[in-house]
N, C-alpha and C positions, 0 to 999 in steps of 0.2 A: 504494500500500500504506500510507503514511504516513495519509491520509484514514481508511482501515479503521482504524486502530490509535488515532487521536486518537478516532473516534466511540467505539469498545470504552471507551477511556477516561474518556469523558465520558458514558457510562451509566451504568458503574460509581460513579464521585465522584455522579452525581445519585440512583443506589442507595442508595449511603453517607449522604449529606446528608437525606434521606428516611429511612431507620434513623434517626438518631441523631435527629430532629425528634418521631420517635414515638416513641420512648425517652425522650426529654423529655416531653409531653403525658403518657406514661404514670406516670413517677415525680411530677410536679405531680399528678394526678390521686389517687394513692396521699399525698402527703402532702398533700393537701389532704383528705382522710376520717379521714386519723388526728388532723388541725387537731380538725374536725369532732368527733369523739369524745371526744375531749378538754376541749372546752368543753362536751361535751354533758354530758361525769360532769362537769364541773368545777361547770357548772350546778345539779345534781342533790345535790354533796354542801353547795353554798350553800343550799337549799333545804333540805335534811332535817336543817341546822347552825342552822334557824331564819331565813334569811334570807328578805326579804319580796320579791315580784314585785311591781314599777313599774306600775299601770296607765296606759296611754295616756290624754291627756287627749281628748277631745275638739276639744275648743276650746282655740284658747292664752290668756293671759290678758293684758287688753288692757293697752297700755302708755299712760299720760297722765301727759303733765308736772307736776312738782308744782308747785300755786299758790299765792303766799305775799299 
């Protein structure tokens, strides 16, 4: 009987353990969209406050020692 009552118990704890893992993922998931939105207006009011968007360079720009 003891065997029956340790497995009951260790479905449950690995029930538990599982809840509470997806409970995680799901609140990271939710503040990682409100991150998200928040840089998105933050983005938006830098923008419409006149600030300028960085274009990507292409190429980087080559470095050479200076010779005297």
């Amino acid at each position: 009987m003891k065997s029956n009552a340790h497995s009951r118990m260790a479905v449950v704890a690995a029930l538990i353990i599982i809840g509470c893992c997806l409970s995680s993922i799901s609140s990271c998931r939710r503040r990682r969209g409100q991150q998200q939105r928040q840089v998105e207006e933050a983005l938006q009011t830098w923008e419409d406050e006149g600030g300028a968007i960085m274009a990507k360079d292409e190429e980087e720009p080559e470095l050479r020692p200076h010779s005297a």
